[in-house]
Backbone as ProteinMPNN parsed JSONL, in Angstrom:
{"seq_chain_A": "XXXXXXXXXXXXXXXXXXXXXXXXXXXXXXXXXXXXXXXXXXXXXXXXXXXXXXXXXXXXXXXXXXXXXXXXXXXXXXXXXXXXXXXXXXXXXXXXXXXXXXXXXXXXXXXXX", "coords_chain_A": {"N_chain_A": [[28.308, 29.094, 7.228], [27.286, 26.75, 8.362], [26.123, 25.838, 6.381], [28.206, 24.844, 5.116], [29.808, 23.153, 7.098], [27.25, 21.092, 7.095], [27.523, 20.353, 4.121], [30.058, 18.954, 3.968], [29.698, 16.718, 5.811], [28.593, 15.218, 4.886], [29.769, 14.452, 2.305], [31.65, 13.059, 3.509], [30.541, 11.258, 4.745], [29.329, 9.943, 2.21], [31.84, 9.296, 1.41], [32.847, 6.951, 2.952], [30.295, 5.217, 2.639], [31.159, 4.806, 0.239], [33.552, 3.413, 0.36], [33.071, 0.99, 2.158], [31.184, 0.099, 0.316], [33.134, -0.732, -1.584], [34.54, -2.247, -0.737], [33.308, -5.035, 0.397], [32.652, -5.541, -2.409], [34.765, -6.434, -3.593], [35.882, -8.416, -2.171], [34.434, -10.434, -2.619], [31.944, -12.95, -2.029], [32.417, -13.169, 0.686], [31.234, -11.005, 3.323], [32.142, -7.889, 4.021], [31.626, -6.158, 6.274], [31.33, -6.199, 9.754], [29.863, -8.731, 11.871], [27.994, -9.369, 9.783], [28.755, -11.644, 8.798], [28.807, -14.733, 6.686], [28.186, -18.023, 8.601], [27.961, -20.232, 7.476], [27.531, -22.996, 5.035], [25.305, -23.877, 3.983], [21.748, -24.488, 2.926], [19.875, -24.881, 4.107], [20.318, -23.572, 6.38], [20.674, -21.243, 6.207], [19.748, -17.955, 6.283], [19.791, -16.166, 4.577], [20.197, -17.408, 1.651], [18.477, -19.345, -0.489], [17.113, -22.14, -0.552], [15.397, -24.501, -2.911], [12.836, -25.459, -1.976], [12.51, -23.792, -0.064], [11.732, -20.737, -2.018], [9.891, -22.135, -3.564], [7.607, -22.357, -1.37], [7.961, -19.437, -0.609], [6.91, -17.902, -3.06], [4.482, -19.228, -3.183], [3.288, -18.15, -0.671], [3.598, -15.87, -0.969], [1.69, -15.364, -3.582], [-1.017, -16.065, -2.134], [-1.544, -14.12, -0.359], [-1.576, -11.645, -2.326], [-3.882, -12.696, -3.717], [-5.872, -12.76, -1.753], [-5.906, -10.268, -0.898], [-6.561, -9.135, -3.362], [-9.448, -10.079, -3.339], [-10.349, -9.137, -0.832], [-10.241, -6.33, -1.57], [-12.104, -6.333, -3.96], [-13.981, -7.148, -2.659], [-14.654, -5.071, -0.79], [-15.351, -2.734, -2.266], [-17.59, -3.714, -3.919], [-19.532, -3.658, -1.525], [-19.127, -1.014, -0.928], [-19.962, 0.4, -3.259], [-22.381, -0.783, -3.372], [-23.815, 0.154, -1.25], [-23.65, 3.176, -1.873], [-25.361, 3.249, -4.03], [-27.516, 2.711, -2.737], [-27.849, 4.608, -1.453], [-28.039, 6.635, -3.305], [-30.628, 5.472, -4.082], [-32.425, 6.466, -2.207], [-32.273, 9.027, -1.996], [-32.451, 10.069, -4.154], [-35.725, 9.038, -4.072], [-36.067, 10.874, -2.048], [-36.398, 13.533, -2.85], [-37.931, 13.31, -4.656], [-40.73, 13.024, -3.298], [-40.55, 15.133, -1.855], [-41.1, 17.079, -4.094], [-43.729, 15.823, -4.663], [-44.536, 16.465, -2.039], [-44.866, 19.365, -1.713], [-46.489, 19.985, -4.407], [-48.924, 18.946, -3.764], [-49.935, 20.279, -2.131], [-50.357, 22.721, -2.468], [-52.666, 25.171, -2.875], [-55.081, 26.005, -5.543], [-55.745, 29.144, -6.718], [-58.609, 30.686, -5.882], [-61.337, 33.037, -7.313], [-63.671, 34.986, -5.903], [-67.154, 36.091, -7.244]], "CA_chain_A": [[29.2, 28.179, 7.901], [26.628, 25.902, 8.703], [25.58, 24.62, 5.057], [29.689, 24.365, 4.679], [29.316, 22.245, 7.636], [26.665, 20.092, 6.189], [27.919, 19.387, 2.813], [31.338, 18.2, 4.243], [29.13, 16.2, 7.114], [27.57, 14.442, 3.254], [31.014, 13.989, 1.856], [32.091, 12.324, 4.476], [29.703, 9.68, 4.767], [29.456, 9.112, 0.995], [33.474, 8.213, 1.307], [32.67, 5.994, 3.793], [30.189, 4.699, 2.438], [31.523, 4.118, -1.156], [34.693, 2.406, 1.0], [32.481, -0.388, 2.194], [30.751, -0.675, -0.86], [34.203, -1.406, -2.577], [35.011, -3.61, 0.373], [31.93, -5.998, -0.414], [32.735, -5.934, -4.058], [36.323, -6.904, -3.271], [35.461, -9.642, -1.153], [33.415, -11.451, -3.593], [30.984, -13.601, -1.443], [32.208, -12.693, 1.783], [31.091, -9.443, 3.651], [32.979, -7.566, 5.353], [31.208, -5.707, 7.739], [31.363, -7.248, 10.792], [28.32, -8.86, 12.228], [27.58, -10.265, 8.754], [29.725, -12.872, 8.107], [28.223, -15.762, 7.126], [28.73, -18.707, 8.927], [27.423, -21.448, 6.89], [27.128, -22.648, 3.449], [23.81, -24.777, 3.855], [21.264, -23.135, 2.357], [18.987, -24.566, 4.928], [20.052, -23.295, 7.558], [20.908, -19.591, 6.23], [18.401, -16.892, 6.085], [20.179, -15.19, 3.319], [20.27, -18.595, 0.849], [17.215, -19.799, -0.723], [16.818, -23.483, -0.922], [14.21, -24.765, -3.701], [11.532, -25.554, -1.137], [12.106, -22.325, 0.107], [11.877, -20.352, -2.786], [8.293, -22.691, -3.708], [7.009, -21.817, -0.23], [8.026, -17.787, -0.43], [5.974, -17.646, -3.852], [2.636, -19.746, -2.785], [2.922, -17.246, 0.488], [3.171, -14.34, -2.101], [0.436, -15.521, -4.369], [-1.932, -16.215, -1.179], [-1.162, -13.243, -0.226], [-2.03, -11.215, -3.4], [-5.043, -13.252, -4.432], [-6.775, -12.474, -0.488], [-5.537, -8.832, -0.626], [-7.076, -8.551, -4.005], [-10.395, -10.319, -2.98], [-10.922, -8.363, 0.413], [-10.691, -4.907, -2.418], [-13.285, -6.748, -4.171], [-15.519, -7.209, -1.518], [-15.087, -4.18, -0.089], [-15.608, -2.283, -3.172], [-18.732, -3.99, -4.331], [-20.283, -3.199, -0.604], [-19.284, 0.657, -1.276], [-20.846, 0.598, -4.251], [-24.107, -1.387, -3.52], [-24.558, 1.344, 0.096], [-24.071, 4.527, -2.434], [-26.814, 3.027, -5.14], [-28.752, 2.729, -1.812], [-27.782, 6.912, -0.717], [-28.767, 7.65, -4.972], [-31.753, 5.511, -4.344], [-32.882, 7.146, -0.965], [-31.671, 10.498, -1.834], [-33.937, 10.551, -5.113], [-37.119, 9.148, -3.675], [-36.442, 12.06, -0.788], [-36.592, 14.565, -3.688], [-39.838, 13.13, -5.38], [-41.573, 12.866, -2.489], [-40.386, 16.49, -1.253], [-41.242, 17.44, -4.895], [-44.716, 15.578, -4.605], [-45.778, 16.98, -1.072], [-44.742, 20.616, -2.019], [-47.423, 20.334, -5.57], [-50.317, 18.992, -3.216], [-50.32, 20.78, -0.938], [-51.035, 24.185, -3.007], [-54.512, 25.04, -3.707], [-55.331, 26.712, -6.272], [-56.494, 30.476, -6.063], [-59.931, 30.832, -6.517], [-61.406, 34.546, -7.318], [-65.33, 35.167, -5.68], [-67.391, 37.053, -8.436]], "C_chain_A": [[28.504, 26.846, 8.172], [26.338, 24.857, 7.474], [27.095, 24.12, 4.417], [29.554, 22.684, 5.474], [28.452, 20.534, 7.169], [27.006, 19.347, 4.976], [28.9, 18.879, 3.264], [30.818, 16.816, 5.158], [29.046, 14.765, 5.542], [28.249, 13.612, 2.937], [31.401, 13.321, 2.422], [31.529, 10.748, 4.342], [29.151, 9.179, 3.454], [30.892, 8.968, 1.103], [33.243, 7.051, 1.78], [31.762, 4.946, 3.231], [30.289, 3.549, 0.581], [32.639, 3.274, -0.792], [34.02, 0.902, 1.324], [31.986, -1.188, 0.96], [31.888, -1.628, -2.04], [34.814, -2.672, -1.788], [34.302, -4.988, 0.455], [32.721, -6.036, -1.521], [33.924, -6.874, -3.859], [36.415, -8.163, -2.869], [34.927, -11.101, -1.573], [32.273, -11.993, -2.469], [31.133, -13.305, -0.085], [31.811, -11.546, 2.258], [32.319, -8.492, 4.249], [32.877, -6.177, 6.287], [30.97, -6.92, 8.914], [29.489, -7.609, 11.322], [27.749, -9.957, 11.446], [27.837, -11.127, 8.046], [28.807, -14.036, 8.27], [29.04, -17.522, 7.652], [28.66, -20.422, 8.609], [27.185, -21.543, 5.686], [25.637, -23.716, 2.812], [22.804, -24.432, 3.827], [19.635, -23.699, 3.151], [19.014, -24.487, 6.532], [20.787, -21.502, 7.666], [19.426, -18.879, 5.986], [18.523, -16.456, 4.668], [20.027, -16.684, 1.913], [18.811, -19.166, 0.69], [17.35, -21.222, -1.899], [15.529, -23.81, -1.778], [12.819, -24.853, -2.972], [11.407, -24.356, -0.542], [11.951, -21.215, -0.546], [10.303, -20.995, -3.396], [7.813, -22.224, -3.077], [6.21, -20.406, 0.009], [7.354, -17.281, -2.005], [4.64, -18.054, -3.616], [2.159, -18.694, -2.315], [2.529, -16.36, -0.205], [1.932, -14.139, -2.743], [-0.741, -15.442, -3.3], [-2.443, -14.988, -1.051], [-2.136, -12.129, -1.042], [-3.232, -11.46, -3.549], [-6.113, -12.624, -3.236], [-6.36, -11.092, -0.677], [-6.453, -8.222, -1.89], [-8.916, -9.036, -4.129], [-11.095, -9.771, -1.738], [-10.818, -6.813, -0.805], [-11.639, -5.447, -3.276], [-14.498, -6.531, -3.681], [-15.778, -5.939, -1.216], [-15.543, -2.986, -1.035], [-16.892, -2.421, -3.577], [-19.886, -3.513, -2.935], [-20.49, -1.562, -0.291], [-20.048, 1.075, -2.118], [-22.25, 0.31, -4.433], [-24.852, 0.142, -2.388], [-24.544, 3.078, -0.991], [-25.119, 4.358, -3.356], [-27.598, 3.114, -3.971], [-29.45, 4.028, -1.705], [-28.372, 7.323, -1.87], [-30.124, 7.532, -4.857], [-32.79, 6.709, -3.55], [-32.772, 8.514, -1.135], [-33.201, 11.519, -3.227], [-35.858, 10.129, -4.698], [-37.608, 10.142, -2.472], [-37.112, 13.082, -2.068], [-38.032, 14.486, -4.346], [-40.7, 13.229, -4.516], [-41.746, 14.6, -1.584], [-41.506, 17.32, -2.527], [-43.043, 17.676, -4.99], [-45.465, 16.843, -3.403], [-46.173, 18.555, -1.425], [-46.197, 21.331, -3.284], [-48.846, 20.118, -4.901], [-50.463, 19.626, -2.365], [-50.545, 22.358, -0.878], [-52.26, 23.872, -3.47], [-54.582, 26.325, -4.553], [-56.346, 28.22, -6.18], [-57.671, 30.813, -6.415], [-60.806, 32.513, -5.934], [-63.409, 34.247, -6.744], [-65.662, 36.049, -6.577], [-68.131, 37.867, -7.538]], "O_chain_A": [[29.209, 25.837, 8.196], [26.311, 23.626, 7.479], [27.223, 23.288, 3.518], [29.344, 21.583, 4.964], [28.884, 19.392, 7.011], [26.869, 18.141, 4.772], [28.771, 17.712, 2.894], [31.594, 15.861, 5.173], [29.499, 13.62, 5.538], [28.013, 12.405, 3.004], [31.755, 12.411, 1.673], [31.946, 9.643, 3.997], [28.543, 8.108, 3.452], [31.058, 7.893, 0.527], [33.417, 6.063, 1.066], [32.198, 3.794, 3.234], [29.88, 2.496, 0.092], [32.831, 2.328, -1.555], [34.418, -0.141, 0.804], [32.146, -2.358, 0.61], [31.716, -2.557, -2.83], [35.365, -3.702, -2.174], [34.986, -6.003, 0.592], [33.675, -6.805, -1.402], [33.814, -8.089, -4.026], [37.191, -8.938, -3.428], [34.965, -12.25, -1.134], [31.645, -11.027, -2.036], [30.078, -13.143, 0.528], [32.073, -10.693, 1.41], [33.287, -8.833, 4.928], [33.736, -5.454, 6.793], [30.576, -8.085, 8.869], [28.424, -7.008, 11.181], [27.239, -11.001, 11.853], [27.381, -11.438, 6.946], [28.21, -14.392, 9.286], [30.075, -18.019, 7.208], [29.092, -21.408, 9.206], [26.722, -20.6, 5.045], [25.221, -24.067, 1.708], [22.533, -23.836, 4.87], [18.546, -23.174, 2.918], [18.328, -24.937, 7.45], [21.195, -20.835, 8.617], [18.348, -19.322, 5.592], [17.638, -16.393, 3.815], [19.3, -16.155, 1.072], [18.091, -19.404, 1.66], [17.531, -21.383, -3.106], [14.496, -23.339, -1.3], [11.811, -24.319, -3.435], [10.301, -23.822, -0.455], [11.993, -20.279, 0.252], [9.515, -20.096, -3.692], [7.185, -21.302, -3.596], [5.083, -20.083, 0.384], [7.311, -16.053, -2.087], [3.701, -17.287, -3.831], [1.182, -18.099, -2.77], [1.366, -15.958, -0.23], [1.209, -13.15, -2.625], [-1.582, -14.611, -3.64], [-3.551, -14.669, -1.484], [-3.22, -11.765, -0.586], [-3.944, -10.456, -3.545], [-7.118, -12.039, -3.638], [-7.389, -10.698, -0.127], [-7.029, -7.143, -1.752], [-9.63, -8.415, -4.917], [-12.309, -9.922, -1.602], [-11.832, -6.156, -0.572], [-12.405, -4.49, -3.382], [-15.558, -6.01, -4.03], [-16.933, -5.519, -1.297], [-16.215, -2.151, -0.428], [-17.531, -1.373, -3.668], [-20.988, -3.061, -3.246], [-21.421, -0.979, 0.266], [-20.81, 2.021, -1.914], [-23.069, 0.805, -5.208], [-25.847, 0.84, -2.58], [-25.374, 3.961, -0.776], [-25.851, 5.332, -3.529], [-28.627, 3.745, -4.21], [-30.601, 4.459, -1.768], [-29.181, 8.249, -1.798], [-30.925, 8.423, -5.138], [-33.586, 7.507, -4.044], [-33.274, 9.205, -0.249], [-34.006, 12.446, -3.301], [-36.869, 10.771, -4.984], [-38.737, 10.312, -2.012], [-38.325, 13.291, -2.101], [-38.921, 15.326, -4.485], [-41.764, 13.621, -4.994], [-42.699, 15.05, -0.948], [-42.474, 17.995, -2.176], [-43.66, 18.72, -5.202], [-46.354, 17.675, -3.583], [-47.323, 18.993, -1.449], [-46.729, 22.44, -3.251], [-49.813, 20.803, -5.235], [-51.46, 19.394, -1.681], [-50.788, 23.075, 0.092], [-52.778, 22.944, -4.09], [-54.184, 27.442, -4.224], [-57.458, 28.278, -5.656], [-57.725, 31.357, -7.518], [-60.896, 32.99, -4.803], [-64.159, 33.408, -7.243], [-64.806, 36.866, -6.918], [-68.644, 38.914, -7.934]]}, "name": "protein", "num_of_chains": 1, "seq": "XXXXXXXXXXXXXXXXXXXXXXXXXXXXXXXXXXXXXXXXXXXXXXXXXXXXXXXXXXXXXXXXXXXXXXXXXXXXXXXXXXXXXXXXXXXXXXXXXXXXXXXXXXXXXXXXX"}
């Protein structure tokens, strides 16, 4: 009863919302949900309308954007990579030096005749 429930709950609100969607289409340029009507056709002083200078602006921003986003993964990349060559270096001169103390520090067994 419950997953009846649900799918009808579904149905429902895809009618609804395929009704608006045809209500928009219909409309051509206007909306028609409320709320969103626009009230101006000057495209600098809508949000939704993109005036040439604004449209230059909202790409620079983008590019800025991009170019610093992909220069801070740069950086931070090359500083990951320089501190683990450090951990390979440090990690192998532990081992030689473990390697080393371990060989001097046996003496050899010597038999009395």
């Amino acid at each position: 009863m419950k997953r009846l429930l649900l799918v009808v709950v579904v149905i429902v609100i895809l009618i609804i919302g395929g009704g608006l969607t045809s209500q928009i289409a219909s409309n051509g340029n206007q909306l028609a949900i409320p709320g969103l009507i626009r009230q101006t056709t000057n495209p600098d002083a809508s949000a939704l309308d993109m005036a040439p200078w604004k449209a230059e602006q909202l790409f620079l921003f983008v590019g800025f954007i991009l170019v610093n986003l992909v220069g801070m993964a740069v950086t931070i990349m090359a500083i990951v990579w320089f501190l683990n060559w450090q951990v390979k270096t440090a990690n192998a001169t532990k081992s030689s030096v473990t390697t080393t103390a371990v060989t001097t520090t046996e003496e050899p067994t010597k038999t009395i005749a």
